[in-house]
TIKOLLO-706886 format. One record per atom (N, C-alpha, C): residue number from 1; residue in one letter; x, y, z; atom name. Coordinates in nm, 2 decimals, padded with zeros to 4 digits. Layout:
BEGIN
NODE     k   r        x        y        z    a
NODE   NUM   a        X        Y        Z   CA
...
***
This chain:
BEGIN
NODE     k   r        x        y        z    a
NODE     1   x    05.70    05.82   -01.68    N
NODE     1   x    05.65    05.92   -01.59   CA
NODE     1   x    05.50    05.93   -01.59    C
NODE     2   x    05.45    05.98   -01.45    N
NODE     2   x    05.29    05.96   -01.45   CA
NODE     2   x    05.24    06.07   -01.40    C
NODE     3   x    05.12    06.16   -01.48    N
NODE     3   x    05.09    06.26   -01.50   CA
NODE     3   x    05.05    06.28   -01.33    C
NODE     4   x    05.03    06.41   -01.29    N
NODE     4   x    05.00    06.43   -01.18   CA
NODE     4   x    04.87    06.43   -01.20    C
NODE     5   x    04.78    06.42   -01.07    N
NODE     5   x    04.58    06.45   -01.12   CA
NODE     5   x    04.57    06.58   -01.11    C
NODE     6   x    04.45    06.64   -01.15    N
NODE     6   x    04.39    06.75   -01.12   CA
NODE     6   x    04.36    06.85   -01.06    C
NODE     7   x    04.41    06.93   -01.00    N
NODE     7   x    04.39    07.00   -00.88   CA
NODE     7   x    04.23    07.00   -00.86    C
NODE     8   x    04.19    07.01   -00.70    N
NODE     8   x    04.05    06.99   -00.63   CA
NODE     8   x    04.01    07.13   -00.71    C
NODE     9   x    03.89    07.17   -00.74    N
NODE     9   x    03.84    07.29   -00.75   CA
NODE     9   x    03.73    07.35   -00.62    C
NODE    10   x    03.73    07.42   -00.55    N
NODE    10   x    03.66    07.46   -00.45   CA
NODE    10   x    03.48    07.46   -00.49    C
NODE    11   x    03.46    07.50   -00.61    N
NODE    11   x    03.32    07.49   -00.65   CA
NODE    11   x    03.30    07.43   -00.79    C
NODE    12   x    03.16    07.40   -00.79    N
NODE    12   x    03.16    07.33   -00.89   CA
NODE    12   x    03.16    07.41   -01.04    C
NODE    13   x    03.21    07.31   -01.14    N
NODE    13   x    03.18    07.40   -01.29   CA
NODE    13   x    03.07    07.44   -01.35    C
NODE    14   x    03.04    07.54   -01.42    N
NODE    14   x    02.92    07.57   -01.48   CA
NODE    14   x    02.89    07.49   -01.56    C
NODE    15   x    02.76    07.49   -01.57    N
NODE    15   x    02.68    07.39   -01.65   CA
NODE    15   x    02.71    07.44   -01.79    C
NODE    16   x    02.69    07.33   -01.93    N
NODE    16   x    02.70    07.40   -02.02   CA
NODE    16   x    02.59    07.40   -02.09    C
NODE    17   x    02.58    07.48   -02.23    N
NODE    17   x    02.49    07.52   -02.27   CA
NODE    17   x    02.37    07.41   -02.31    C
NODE    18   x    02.42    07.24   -02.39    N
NODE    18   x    02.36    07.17   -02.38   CA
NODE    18   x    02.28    07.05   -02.30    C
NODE    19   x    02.32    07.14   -02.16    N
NODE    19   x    02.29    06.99   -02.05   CA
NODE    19   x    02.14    07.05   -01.99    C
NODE    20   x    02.05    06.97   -01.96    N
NODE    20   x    01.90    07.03   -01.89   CA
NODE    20   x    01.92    07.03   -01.77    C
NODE    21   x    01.87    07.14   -01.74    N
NODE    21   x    01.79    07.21   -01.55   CA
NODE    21   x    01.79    07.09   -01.50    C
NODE    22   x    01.86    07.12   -01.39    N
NODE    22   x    01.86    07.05   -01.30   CA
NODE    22   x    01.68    07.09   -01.20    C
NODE    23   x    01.69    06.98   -01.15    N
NODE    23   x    01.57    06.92   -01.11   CA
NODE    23   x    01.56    06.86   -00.98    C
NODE    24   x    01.47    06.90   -00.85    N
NODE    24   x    01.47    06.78   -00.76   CA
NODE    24   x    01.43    06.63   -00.77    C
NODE    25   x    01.51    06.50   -00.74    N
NODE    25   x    01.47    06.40   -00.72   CA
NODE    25   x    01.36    06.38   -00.64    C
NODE    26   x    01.25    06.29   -00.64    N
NODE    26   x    01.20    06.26   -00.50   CA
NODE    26   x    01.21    06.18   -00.46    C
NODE    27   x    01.22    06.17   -00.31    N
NODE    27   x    01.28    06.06   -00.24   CA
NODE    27   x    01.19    05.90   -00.27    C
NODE    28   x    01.28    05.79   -00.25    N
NODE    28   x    01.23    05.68   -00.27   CA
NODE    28   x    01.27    05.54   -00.19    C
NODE    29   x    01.18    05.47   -00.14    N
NODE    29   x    01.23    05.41   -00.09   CA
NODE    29   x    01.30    05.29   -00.13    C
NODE    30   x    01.44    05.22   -00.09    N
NODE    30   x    01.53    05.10   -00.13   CA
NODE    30   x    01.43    05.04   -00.20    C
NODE    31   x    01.50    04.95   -00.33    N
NODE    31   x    01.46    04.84   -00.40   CA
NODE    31   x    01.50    04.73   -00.31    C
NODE    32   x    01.45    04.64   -00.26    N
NODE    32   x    01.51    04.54   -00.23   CA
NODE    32   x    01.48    04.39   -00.31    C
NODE    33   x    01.58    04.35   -00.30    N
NODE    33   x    01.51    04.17   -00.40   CA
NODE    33   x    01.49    04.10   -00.32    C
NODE    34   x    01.44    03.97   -00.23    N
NODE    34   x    01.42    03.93   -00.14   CA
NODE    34   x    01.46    03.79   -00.19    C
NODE    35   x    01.54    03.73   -00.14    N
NODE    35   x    01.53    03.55   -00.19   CA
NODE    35   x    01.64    03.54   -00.32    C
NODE    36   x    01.59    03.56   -00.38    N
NODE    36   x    01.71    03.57   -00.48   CA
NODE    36   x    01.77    03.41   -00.50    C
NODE    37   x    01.89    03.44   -00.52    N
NODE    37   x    01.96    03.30   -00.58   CA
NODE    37   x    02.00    03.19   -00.41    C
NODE    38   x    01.99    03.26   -00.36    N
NODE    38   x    01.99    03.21   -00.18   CA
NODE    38   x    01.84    03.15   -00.10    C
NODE    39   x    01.78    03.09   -00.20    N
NODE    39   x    01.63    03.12   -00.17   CA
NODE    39   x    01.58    02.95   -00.19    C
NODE    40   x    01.62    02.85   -00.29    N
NODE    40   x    01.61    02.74   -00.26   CA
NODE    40   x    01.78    02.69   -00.16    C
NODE    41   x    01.85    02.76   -00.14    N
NODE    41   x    02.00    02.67   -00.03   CA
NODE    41   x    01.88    02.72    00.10    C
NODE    42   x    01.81    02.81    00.16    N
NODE    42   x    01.74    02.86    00.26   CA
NODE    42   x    01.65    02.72    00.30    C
NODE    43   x    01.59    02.69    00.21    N
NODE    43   x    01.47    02.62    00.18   CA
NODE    43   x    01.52    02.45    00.21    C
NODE    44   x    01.66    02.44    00.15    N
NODE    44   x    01.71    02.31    00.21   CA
NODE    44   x    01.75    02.30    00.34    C
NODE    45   x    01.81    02.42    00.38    N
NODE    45   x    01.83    02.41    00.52   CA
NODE    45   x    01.72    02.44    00.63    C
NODE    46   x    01.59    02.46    00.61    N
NODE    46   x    01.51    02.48    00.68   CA
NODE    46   x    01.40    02.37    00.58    C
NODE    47   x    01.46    02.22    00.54    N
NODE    47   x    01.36    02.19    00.56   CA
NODE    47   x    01.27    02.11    00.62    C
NODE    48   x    01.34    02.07    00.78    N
NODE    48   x    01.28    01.97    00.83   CA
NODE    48   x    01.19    02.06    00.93    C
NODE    49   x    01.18    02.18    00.91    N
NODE    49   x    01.12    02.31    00.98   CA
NODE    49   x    00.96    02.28    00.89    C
NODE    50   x    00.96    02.34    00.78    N
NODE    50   x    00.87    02.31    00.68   CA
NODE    50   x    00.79    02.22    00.67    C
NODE    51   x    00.86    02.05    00.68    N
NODE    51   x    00.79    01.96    00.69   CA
NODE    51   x    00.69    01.95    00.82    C
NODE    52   x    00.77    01.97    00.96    N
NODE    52   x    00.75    01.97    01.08   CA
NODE    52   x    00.61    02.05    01.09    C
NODE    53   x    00.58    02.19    01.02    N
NODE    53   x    00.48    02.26    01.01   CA
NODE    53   x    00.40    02.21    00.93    C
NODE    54   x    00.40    02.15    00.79    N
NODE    54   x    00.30    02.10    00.75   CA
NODE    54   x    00.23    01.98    00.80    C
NODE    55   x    00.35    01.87    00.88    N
NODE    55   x    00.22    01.81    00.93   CA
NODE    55   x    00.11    01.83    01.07    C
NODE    56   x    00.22    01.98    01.14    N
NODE    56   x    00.16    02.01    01.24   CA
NODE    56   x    00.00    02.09    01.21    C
NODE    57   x   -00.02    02.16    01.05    N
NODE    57   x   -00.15    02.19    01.02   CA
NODE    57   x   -00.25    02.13    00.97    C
NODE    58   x   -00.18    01.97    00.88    N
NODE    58   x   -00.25    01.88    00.91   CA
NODE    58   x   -00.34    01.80    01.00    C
NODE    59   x   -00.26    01.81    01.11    N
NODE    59   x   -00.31    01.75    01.24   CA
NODE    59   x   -00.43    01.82    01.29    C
NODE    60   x   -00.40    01.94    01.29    N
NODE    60   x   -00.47    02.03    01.29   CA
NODE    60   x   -00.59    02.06    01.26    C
NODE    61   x   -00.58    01.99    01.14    N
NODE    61   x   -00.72    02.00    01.06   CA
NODE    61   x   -00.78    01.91    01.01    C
NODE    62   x   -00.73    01.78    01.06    N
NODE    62   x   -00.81    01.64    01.06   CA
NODE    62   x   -00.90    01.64    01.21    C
NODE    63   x   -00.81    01.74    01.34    N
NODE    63   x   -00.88    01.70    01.43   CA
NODE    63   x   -01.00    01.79    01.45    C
NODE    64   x   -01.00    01.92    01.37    N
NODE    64   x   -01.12    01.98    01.36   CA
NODE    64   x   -01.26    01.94    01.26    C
NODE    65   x   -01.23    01.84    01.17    N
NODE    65   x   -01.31    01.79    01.05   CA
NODE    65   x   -01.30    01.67    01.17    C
NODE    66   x   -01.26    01.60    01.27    N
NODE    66   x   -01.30    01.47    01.31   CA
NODE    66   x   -01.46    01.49    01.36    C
NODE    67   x   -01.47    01.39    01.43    N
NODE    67   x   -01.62    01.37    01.49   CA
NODE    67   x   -01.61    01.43    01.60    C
NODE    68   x   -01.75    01.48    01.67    N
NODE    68   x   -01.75    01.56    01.76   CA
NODE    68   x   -01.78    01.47    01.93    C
NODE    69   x   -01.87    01.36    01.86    N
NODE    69   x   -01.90    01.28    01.95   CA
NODE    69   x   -01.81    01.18    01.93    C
NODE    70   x   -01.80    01.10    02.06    N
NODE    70   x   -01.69    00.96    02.06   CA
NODE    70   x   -01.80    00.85    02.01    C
NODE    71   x   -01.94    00.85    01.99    N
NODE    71   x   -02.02    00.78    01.97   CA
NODE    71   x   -02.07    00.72    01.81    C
NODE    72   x   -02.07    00.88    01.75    N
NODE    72   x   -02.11    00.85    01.66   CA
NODE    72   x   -02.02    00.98    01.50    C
NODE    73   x   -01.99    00.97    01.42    N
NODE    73   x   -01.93    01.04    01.31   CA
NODE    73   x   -01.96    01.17    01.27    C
NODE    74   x   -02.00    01.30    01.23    N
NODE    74   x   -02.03    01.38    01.23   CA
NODE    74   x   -02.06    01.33    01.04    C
NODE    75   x   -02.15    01.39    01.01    N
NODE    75   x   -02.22    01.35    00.89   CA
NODE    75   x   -02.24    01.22    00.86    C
NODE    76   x   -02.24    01.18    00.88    N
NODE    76   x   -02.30    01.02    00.85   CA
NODE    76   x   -02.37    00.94    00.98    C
NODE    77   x   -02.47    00.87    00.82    N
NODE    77   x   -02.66    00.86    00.92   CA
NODE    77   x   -02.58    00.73    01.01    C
NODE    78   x   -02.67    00.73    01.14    N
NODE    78   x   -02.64    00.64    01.21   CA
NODE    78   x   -02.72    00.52    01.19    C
NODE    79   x   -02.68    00.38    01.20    N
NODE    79   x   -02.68    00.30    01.12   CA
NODE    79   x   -02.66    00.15    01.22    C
NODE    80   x   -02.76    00.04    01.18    N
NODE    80   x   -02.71   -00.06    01.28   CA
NODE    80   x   -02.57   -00.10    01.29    C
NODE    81   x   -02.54   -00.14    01.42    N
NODE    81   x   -02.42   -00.10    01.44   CA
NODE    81   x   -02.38   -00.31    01.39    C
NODE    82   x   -02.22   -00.30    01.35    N
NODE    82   x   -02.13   -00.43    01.31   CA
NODE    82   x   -02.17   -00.49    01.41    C
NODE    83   x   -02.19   -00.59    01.35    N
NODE    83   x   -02.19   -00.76    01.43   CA
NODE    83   x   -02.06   -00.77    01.41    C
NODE    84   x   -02.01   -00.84    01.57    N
NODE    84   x   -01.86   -00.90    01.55   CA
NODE    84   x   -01.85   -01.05    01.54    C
NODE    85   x   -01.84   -01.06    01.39    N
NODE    85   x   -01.80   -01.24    01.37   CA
NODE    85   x   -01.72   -01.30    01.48    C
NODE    86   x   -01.76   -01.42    01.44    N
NODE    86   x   -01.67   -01.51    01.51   CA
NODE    86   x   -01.52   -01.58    01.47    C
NODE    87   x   -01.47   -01.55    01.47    N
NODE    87   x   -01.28   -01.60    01.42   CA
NODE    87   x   -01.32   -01.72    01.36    C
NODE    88   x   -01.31   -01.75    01.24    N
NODE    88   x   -01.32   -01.88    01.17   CA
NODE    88   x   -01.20   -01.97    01.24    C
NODE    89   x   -01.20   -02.08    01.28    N
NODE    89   x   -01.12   -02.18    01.32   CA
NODE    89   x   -01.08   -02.24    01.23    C
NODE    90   x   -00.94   -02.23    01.18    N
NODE    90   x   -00.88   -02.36    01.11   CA
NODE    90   x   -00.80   -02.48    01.15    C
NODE    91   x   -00.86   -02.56    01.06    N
NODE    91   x   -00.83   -02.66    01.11   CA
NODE    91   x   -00.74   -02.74    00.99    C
NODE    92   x   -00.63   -02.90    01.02    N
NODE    92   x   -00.57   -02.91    00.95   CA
NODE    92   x   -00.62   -03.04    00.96    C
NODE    93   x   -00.67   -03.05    00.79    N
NODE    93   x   -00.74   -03.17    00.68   CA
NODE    93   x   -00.66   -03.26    00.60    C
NODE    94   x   -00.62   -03.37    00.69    N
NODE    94   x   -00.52   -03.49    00.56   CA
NODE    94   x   -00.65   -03.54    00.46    C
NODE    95   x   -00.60   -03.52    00.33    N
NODE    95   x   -00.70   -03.55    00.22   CA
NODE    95   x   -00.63   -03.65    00.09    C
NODE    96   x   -00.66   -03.72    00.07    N
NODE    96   x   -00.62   -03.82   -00.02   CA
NODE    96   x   -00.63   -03.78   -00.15    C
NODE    97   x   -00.56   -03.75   -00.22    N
NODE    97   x   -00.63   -03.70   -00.38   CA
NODE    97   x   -00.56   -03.80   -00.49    C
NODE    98   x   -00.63   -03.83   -00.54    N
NODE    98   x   -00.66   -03.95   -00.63   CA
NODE    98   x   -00.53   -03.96   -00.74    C
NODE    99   x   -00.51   -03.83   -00.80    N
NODE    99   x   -00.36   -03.87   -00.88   CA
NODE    99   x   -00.24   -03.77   -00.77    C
NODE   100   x   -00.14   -03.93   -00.77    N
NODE   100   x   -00.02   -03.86   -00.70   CA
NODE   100   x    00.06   -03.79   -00.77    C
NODE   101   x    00.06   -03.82   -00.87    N
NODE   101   x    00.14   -03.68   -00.94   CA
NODE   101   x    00.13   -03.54   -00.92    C
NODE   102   x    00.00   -03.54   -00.94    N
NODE   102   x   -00.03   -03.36   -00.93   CA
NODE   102   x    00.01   -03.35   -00.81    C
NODE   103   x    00.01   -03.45   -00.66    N
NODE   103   x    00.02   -03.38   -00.50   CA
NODE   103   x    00.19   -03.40   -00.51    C
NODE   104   x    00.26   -03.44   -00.61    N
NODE   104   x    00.42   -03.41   -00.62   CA
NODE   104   x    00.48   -03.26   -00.64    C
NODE   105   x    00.33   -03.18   -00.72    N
NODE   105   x    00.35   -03.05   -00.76   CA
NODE   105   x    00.37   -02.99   -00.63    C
NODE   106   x    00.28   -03.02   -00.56    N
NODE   106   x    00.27   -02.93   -00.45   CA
NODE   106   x    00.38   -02.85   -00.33    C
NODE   107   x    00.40   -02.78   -00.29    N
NODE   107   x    00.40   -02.73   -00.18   CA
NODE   107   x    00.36   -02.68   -00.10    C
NODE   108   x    00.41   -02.63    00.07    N
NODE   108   x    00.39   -02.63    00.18   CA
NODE   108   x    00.35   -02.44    00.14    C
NODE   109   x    00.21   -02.39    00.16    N
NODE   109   x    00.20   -02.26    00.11   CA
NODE   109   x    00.09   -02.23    00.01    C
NODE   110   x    00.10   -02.34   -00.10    N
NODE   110   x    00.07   -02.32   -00.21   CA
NODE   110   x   -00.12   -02.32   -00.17    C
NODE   111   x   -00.20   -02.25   -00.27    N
NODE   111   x   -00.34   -02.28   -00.29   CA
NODE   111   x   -00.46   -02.31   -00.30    C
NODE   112   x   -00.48   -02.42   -00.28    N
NODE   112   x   -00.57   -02.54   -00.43   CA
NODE   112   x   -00.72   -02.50   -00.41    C
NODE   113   x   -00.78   -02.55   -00.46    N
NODE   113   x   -00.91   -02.60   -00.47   CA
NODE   113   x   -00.93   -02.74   -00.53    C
NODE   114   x   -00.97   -02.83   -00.41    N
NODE   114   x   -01.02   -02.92   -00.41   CA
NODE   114   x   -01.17   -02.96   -00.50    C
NODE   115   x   -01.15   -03.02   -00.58    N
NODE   115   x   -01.28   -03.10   -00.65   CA
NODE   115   x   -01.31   -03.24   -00.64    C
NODE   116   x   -01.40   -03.27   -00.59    N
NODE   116   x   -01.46   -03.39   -00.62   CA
NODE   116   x   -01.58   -03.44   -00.71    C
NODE   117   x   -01.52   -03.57   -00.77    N
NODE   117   x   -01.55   -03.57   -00.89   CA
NODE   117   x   -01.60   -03.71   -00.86    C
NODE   118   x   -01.77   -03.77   -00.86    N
NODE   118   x   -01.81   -03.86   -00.84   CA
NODE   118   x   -01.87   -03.94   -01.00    C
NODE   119   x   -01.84   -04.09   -00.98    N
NODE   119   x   -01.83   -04.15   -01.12   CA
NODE   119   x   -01.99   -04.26   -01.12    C
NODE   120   x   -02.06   -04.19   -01.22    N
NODE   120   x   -02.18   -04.29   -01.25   CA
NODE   120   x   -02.19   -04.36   -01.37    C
NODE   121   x   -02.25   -04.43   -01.42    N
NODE   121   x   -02.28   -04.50   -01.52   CA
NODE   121   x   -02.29   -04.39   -01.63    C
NODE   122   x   -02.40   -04.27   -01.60    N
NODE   122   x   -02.44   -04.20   -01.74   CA
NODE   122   x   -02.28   -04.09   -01.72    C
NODE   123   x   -02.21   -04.09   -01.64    N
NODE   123   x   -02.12   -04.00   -01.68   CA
NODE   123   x   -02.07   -03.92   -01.56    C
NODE   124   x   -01.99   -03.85   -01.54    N
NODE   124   x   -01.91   -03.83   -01.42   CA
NODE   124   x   -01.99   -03.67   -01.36    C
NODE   125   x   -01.98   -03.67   -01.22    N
NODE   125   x   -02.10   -03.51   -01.19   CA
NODE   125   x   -01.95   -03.46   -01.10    C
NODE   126   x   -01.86   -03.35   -01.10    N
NODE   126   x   -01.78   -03.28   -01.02   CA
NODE   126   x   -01.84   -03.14   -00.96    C
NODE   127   x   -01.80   -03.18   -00.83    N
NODE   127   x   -01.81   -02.97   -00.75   CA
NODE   127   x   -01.68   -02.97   -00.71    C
NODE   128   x   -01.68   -02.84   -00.69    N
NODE   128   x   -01.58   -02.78   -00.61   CA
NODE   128   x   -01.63   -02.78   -00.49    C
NODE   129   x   -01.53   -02.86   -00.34    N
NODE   129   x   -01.58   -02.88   -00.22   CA
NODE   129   x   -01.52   -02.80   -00.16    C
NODE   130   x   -01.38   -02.75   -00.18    N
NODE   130   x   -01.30   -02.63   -00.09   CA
NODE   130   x   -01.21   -02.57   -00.16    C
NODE   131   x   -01.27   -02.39   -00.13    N
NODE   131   x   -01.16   -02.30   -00.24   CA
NODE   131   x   -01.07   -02.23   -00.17    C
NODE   132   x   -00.91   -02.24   -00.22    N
NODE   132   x   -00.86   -02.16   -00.19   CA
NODE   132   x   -00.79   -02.22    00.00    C
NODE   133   x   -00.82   -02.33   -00.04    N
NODE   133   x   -00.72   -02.40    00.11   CA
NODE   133   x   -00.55   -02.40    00.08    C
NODE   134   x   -00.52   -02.42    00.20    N
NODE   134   x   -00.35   -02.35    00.22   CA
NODE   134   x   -00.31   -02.50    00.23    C
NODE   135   x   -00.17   -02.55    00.14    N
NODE   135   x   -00.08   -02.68    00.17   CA
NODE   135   x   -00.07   -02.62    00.30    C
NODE   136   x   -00.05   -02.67    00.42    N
NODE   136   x    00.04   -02.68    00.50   CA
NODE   136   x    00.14   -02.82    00.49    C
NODE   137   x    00.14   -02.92    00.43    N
NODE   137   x    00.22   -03.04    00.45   CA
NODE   137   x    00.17   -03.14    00.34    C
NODE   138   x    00.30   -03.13    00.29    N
NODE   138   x    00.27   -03.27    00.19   CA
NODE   138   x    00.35   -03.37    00.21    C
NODE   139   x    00.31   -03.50    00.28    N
NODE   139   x    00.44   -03.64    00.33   CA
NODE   139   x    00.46   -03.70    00.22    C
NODE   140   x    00.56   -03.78    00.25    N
NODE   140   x    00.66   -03.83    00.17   CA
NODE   140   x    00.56   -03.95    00.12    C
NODE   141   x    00.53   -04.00   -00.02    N
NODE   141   x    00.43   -04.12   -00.03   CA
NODE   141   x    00.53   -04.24    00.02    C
NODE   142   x    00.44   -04.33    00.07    N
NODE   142   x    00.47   -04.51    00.13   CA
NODE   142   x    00.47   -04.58   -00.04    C
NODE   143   x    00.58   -04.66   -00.03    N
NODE   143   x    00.56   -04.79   -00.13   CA
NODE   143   x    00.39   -04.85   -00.18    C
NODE   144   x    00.31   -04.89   -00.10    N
NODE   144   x    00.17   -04.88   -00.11   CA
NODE   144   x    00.10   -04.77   -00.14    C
NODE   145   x    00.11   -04.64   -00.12    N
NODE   145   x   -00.01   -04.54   -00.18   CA
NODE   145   x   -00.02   -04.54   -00.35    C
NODE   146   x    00.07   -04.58   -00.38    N
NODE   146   x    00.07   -04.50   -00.49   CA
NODE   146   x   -00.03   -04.55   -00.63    C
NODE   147   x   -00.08   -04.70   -00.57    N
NODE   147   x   -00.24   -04.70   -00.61   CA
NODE   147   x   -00.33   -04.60   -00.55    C
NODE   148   x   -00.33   -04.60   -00.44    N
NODE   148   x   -00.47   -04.54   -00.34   CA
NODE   148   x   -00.43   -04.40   -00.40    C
NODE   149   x   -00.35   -04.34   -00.45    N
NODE   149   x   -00.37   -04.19   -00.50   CA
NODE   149   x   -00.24   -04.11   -00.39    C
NODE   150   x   -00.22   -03.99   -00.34    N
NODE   150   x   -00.12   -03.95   -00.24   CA
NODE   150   x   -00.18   -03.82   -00.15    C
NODE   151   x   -00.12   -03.86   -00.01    N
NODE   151   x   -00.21   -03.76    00.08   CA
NODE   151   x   -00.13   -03.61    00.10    C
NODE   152   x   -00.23   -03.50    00.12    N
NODE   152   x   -00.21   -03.39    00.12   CA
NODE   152   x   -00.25   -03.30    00.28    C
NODE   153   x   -00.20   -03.24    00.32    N
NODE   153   x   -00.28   -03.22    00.43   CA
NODE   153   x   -00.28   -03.03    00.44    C
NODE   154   x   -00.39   -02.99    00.40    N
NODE   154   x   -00.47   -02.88    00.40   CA
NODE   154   x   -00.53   -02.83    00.53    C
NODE   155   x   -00.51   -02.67    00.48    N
NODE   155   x   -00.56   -02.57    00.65   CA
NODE   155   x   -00.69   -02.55    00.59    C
NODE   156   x   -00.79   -02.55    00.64    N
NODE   156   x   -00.93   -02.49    00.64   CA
NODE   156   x   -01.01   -02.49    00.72    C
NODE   157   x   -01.13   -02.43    00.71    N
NODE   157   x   -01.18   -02.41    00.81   CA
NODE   157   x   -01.28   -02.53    00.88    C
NODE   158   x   -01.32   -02.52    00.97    N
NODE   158   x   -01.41   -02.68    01.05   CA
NODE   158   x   -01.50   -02.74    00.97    C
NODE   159   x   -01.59   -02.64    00.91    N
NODE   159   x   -01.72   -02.69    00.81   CA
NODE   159   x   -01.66   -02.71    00.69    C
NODE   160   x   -01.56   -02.70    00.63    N
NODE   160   x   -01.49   -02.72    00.54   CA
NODE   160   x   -01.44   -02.89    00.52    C
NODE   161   x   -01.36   -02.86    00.65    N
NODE   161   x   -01.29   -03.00    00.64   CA
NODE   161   x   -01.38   -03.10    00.64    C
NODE   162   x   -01.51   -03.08    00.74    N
NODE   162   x   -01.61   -03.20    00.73   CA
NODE   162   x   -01.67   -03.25    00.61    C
NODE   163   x   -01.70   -03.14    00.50    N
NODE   163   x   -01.72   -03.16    00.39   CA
NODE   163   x   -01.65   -03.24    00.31    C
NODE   164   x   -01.49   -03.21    00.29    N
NODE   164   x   -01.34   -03.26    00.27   CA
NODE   164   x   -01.41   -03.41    00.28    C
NODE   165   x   -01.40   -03.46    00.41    N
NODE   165   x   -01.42   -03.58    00.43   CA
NODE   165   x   -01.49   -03.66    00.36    C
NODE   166   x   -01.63   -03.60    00.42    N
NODE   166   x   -01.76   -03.66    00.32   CA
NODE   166   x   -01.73   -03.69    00.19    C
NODE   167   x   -01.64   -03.61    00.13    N
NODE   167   x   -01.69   -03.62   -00.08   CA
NODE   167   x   -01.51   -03.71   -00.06    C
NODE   168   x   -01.44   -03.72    00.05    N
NODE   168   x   -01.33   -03.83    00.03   CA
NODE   168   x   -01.41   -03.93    00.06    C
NODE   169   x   -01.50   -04.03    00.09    N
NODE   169   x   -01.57   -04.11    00.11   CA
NODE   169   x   -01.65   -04.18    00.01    C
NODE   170   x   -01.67   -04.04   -00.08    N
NODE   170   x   -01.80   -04.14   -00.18   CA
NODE   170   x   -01.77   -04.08   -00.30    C
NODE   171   x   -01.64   -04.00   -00.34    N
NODE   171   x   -01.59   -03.94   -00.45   CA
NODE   171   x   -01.43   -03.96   -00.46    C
NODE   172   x   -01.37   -03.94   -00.64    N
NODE   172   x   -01.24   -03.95   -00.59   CA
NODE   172   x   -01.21   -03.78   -00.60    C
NODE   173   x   -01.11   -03.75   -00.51    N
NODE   173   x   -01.07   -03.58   -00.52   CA
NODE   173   x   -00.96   -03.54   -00.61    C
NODE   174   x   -00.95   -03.42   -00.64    N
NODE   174   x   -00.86   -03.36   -00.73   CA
NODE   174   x   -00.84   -03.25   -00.67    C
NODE   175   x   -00.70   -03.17   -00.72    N
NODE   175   x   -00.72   -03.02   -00.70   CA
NODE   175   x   -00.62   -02.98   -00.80    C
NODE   176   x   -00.64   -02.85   -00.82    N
NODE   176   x   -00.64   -02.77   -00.92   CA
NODE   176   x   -00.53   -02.62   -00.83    C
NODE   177   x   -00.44   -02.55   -00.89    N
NODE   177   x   -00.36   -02.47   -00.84   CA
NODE   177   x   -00.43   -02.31   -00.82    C
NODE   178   x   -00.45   -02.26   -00.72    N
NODE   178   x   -00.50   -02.11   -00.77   CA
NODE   178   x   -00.42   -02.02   -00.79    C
***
C-alpha cells in the first residue's frame, strides 16, 4: 500500500524560530560558459574557414609591407642594377684517362675532377684542369686501349673542354670522384 501525498496548503507555513529574514535577491544576469567541451569539435569543423582566413590576412599584409614602386623596393638603397650572364654552354669532352680501371668505376651521372699530372725528370708537377664535370658516357674499351689508358666522355663547359684537351696532349690525366 502507498501512502497518499499531502494535501496542497493554500498559504504558505510560518517561518520558524531558527531560520533568518528573508531578504531581497538582486537581480542578475545568466552565467553563461561559452565553448566548453564543444569548442575544439567546432574548431575541427570550421577548419578550412580558419585556414582560409589566415592566409587571406597574410596576403594581406605582405601586400601592404610590399614595394610601393614596380621599380625599386621600399627600404633598400638603390644599387647598380645585375648584369645578366651569359648561359655557360656545355659541351661534351671525350677524354682519355690514363688508368682504365678507375674509368671502370665510373658512371653515366657521376662527378669527377679531372687532374693532370705532367712527368719530369726532377719529379712529377699535377693541377687540377676541370672540377666537378658530369660522366655523361662511358664506352665500352677496344682490345687495343687498354695500354693507351680508357676514354671517358665528360659535360663541361667550352673553356673547360679546351683546356681538357690541351693537358690530354702534353700530360697523362686522372680523375678523382667528388
Amino acid at each position: 500500500m502507498s501512502t497518499p501525498p499531502p494535501p496542497l496548503l493554500p498559504f504558505p507555513l510560518p517561518l520558524g524560530n531558527d531560520a533568518p529574514a528573508t531578504c531581497e535577491v538582486p537581480h542578475f544576469a545568466p552565467v553563461r560558459v561559452r565553448g566548453g567541451r564543444y569548442q575544439l569539435q567546432r574548431l575541427v569543423r570550421h577548419r578550412r574557414r580558419a585556414v582560409a582566413l589566415g592566409l587571406a590576412m597574410t596576403a594581406a599584409a605582405l601586400v601592404a609591407a610590399g614595394p610601393r614602386d614596380t621599380e625599386q623596393a621600399r627600404g633598400h638603397p638603390v644599387a647598380d642594377p645585375v648584369r645578366k650572364q651569359r648561359a655557360v654552354e656545355m659541351v661534351a669532352a671525350p677524354v682519355r684517362i690514363a688508368d682504365g680501371a678507375t674509368v671502370r668505376l665510373l658512371r653515366p651521372g657521376d662527378r669527377v675532377d679531372v687532374i693532370a699530372a705532367r712527368e719530369t725528370a726532377t719529379g712529377g708537377d699535377a693541377q687540377v684542369v676541370a672540377r666537378g664535370a658530369r660522366v655523361t658516357k662511358v664506352p665500352e674499351a677496344l682490345d687495343g686501349d687498354a695500354v693507351d689508358g680508357a676514354l671517358v666522355v665528360l659535360s663541361v663547359p667550352r673553356t673547360t673542354a679546351a683546356r681538357l684537351a690541351g693537358a690530354g696532349a702534353t700530360a697523362r690525366l686522372a680523375v678523382t670522384l667528388c
